[in-house]
N, C-alpha and C positions, 0 to 999 in steps of 0.2 A: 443222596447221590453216592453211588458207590466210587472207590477206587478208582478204577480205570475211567468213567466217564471225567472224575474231575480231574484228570493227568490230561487229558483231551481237551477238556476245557480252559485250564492254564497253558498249553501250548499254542492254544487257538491266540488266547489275550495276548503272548509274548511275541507270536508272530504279527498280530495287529499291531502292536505297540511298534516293534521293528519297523514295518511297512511304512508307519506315517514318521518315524525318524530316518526312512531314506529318502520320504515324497519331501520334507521340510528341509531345506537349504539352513545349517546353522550359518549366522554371519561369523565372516573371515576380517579378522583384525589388520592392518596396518593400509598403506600402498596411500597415493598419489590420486588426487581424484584434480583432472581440468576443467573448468565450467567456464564455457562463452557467454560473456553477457554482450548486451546491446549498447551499454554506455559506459563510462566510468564516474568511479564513486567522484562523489564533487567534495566533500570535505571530510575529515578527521572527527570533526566534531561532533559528536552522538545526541545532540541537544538539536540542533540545525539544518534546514533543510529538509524533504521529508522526501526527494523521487524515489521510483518504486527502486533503482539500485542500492540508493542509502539505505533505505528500510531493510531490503536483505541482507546487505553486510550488516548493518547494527543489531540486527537480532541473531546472527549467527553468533558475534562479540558479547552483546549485552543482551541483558533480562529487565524483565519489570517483576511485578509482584506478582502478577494472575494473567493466566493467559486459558486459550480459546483451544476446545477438542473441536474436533472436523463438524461437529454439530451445531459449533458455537455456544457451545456454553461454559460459564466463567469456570475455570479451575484452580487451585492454587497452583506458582511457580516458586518467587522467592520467598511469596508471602503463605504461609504454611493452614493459615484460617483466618479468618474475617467475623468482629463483632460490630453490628450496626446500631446505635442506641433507637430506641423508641420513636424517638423525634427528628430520627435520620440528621442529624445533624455531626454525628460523630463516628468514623469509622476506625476502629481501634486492627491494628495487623498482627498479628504473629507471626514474626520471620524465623524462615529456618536457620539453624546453627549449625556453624562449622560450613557453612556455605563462603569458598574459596574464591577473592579475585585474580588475577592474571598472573597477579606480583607475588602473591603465595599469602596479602593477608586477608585476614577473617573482614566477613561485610558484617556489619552492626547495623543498626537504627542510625546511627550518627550518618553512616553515609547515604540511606537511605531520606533521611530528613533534611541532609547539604544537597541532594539532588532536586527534590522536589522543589526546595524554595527556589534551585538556580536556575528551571524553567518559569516559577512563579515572576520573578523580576524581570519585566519589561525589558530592562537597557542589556537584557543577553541574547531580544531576539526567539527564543526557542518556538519551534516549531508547535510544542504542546502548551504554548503559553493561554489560550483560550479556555483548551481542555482542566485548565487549573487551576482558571482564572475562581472557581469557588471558595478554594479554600480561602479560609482566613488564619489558620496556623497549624504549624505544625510541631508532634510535641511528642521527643525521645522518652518513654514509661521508664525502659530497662533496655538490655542490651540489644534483646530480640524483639523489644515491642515499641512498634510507633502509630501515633495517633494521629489523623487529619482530622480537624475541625472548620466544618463548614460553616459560610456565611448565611445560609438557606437549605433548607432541603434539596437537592441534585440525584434525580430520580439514576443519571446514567452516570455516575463516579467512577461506579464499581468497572464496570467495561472500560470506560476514562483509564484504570489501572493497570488495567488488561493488555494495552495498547503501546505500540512501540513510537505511537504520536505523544502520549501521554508522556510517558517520562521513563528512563532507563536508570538502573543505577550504578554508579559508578565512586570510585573512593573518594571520598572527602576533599576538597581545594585542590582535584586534579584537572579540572577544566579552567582556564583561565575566566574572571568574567569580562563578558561582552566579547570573545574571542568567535570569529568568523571562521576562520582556519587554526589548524592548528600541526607542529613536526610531526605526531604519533598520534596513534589512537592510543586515548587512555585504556587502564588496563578497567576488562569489565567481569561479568562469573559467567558469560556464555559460554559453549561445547566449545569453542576455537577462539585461541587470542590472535593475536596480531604478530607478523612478523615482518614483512618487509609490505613496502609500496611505493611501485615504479609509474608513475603515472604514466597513461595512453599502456602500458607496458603490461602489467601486471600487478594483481595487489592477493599475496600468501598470508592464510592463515594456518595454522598449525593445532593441534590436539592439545586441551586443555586436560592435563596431566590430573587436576588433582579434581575436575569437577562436580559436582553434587551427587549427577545422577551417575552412580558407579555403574563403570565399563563402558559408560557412552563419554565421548561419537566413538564409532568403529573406523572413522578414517583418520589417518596420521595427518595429514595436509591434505587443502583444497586451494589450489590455485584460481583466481578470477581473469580472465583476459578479456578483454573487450574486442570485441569483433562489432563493428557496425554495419556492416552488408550482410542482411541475412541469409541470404546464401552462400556468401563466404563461412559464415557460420554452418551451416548445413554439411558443405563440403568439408570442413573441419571435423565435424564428428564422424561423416560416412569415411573418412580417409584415417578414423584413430587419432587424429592428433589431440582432439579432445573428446570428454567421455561423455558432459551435457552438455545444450545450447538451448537457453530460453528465446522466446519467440520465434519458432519456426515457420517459416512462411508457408502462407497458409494454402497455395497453389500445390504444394508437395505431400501436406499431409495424408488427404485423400491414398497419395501413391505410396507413401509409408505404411498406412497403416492396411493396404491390400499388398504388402511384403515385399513390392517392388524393389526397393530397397532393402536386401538381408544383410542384416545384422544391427538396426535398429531398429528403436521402437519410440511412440508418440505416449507422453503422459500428457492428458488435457484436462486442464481447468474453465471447469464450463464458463463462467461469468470472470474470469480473470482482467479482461481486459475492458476497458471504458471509455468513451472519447466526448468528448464535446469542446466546442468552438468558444473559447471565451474572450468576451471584449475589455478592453482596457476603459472602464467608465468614469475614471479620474481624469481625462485630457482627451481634446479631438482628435477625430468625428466622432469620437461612441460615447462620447458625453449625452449626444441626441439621440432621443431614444426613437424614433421614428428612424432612425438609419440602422438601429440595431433589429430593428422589427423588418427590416426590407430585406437585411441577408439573412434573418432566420425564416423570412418566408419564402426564399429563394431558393434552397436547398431541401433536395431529396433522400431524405434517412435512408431511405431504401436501397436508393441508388448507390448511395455514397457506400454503405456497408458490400455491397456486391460490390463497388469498384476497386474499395480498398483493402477488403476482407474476403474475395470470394466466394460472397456470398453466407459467411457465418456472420452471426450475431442477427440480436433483435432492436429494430427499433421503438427510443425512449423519449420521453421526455420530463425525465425526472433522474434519479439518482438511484433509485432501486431497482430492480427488473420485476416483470409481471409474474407471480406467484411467490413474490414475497411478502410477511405480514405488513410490510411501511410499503408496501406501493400503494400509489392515488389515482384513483382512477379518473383520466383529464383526456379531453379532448386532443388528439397530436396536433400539432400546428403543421401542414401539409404543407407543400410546393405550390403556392396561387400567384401565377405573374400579375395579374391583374391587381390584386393585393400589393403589389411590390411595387408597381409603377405608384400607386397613389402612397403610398408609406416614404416612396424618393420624393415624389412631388411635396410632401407637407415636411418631407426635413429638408429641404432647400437648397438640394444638391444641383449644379449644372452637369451638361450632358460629357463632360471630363471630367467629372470625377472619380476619383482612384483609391479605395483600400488598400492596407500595407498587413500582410499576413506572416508573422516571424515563424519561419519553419525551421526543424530542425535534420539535418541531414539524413537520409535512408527512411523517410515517411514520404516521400516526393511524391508516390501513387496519390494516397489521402490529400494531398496540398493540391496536388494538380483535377483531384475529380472534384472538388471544391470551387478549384478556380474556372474550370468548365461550366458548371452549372450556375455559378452567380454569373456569368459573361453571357449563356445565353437568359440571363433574368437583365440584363444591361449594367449589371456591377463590374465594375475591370474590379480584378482584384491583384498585385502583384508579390509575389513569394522573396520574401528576403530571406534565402536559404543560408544555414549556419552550423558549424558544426556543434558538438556538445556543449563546452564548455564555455563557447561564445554566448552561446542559445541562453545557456542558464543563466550567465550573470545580465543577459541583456533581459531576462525575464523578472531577477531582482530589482533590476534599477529600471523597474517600470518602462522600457526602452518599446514599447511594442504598442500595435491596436490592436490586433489578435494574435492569439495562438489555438494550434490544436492545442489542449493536454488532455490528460486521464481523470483519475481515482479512484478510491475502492470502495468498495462494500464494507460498511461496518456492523458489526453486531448492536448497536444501537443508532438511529438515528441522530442523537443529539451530536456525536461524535463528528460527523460528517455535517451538519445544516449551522452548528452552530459556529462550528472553527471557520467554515467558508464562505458567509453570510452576513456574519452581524458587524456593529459598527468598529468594534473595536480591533476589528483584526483589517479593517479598512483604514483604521488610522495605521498601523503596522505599515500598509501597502505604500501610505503616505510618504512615508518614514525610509523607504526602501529598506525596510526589514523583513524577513525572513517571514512571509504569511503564508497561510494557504486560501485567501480569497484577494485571488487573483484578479477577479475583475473591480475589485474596490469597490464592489457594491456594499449598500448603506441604505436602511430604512429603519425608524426607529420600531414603525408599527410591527416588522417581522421581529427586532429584536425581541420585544414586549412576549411575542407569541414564543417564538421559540425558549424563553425565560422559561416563561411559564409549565411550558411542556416539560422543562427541564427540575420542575418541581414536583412533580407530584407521579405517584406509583401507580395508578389509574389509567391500563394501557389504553382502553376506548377512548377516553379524554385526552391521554396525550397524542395520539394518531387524527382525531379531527384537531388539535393546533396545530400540528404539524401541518395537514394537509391543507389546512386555509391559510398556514406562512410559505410552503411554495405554491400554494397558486397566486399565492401575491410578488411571488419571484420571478414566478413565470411569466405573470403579465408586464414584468419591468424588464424581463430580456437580458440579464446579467449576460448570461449563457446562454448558448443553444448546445443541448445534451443532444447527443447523436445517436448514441446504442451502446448496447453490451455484446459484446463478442467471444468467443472462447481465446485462451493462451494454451500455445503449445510449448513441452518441453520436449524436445530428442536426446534418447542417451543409448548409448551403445548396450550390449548384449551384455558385457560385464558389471552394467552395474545392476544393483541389485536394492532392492526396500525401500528406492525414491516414491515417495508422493506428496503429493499435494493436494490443498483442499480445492474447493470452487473457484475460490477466489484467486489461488496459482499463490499463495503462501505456502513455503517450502521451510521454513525454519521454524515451527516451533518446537516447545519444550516434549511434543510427543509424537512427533512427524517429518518429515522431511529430512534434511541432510543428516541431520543428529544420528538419524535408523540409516543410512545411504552406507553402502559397502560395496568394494570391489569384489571380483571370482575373479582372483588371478590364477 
């Protein structure tokens, strides 16, 4: 190559080089980011409670050890590597050093191994108390290294670790035990700590100055405000006063995203959102199981997703969606009146009989296309409409015979069937403690099953236990699972690097708010 062709050829590279450094937006440091949410946070406590707002604020605050890329699979976060012995019975961590909490001190194995046991202890309640219920001890090496030692083989720990159900860490005897509430969020090593919180008002988090991952987050504070009318929310962002807003009603998105609306734009998370009908099976009527079979036969998935969704999502009858590896393939339980008169007749209801459905405020479409279609199956059903905070503690103290609620998609099964299934999280529900199975459902033979599943690395074998412990679920009617639906987030034309996965998870350690920055 002579001279002058390769002067040509270095001017060519420099000008490519150039081009894709004026097509590529670097992120801009500092400013003010508003984000509407639909509810407000219910407690301080990062151990407790688990709706999808706590989980977003605690994972923007707090970390676990390993966490999940958009593809789901395990990565390190605080835990730097992972050695599993032979016999799976031992998993040894290696945490990162020099990894910083809120307060400015170093996180060790000590705080890492005060957290774990303080979800392991029953009388604290924790939400991951299932998910942890395997170990049998835990055991500080050195400064950076702690070991969990299991009671059995636990094929899904390692995701168990992953998870912000599982356990967060936090410093040493900074959580009180057995504390419900608490004045402050303790200090945790997430991108943002804690600054003030105004309930119904607002709740500021601030830039975590000294955090692991150098240079992130890129934004200085993130303000939360709860907005409950999702349009009220919508009009907040279209008007600037805020920059996102989760849960966009889904009548508008269509028109968003054909630009009807300039100068926002729709992030969506396909399987984000999940609904199903669960009974309270501790106390009447849904103690009979022939009355819980009469409004699950009553009710049109179909329907109900076009009435309350617009027509997105798919209907389910499980917990996973179709074309994921844990879905089971079952029969749906369709809308059969016929069905439904004789399932009344044999639970021994008279012709006044009345269901009581706790709803909670700004879902009234969903409660009321519910109560349409059990009325024309001859079910009254009556909505004791509430607002958040009512709604929640009346869900704690068992106060209820149904409720809608949600949940998510987990990277493992066990995560999801065993926290909200087996018996011992039905005693919790007893206890008016802090579960995630809500309907107090209890059968020793799913326990058995899903144990089992929970032992061994053998994916074919654990996918037929699973799938023979909810078709044993299915036939006892805990729940009626209704569908997966997509979540929408709207954010203004300033922001910039927001995403999300499937599931409408926006914080983790390599996605969502963390990469979120303004173009001011």
């Amino acid at each position: 190559m002579n001279r002058k062709t390769w002067l040509a050829v270095l001017m060519f590279l420099l000008f490519a080089q150039a081009f894709r450094a004026w097509g590529a937006e670097a992120p801009k440091r500092g400013g003010q980011l508003i984000f509407a949410l639909e509810s407000n946070v219910s407690t301080m406590n990062p151990f407790v409670r688990m709706l999808s707002t706590d989980q977003l604020m605690r994972s923007l605050i707090y970390e676990t050890l390993f966490d999940f890329d958009l593809k789901g699979n395990i990565v390190p976060a605080l835990g730097e590597s992972r050695t599993i012995s032979k016999d799976g019975l031992h998993y040894t961590v290696k945490l990162r050093s020099g990894v910083k909490f809120h307060s400015g001190q170093e996180m060790t194995a000590e705080d890492v191994k005060w957290s774990a046991e303080y979800v392991m202890d029953p009388k604290n309640g924790a939400s991951g108390f299932s998910l942890m219920k395997p170990v049998e001890l835990v055991t500080v090496l050195d400064r950076y290294t702690v070991r969990f030692k299991l009671k059995e083989p636990t094929a899904p720990f390692l995701s168990a670790l992953g998870t912000i159900r599982g356990f967060v860490v936090v410093p040493e005897n900074s959580v009180p035990r057995g504390a419900d509430t608490l004045s402050g969020f303790p200090p945790g090593t997430g991108p943002f700590a804690f600054k003030e919180w105004k309930t119904g008002i607002q709740l500021v988090l601030v830039r975590h100055k000294e955090y692991w991952q150098r240079d992130l987050p890129y934004l200085d504070e993130v303000v939360f405000k709860p907005i409950a009318d999702a349009t009220v929310r919508l009009s907040s962002v279209r008007a600037g006063d805020v920059n996102i807003i989760e849960r966009t009603p889904d009548s508008f998105v269509p028109k968003i995203k054909a630009g009807e609306f300039p100068g926002i734009r729709v992030v969506e998370a396909r399987t984000g959102g999940f609904k199903r009908l669960i009974f309270n099976m501790q106390q009447p009527p849904f103690d009979n199981r022939k009355l819980r079979e009469a409004v699950a036969l009553a009710i049109d998935k179909r329907q109900y997703l076009d009435g309350a969704f617009w027509g997105f999502g798919t209907p389910v009858d499980q917990r996973y969606p179709p074309g994921s590896p844990w879905f089971v393939s079952m029969p749906q339980r369709g809308r059969d009146l016929a069905k439904v008169k004789a399932a009344l007749v044999e639970a021994g209801v008279g012709k006044d009989f009345e269901v009581e459905l706790l709803g909670q405020q700004g879902d009234e479409t969903e409660q009321q296309v519910l109560q349409q279609q059990l009325a024309t199956a001859g079910i009254k059903m009556k909505i004791r409409l509430m607002e958040y905070g009512a709604y929640r503690k009346k869900q704690t103290d068992r106060d209820f015979q149904m409720i809608i609620f949600g949940g998510r998609i987990q990277p493992d099964p066990h995560l999801i069937y065993w926290a909200e299934y087996n018996c011992s999280e039905a005693e919790q529900a007893k206890a008016k403690r802090s579960t995630r199975n809500l309907a107090g459902y209890c059968n020793k033979e799913v326990d058995n099953l899903l144990a089992d599943a929970g032992k061994i690395t053998d994916q074919k074998r654990r996918y037929e236990l699973y799938a023979k412990a909810i078709r044993r679920i299915y036939e006892e009617v805990p729940e009626v699972p209704l569908g997966f639906y997509p979540r929408f987030y709207t954010h203004g034309d300033k922001v910039k690097g927001f995403v999300t996965d499937d599931e409408s998870s926006i914080n983790s350690t390599r996605y969502g708010l963390l990469k979120t920055w303004l173009d001011k």
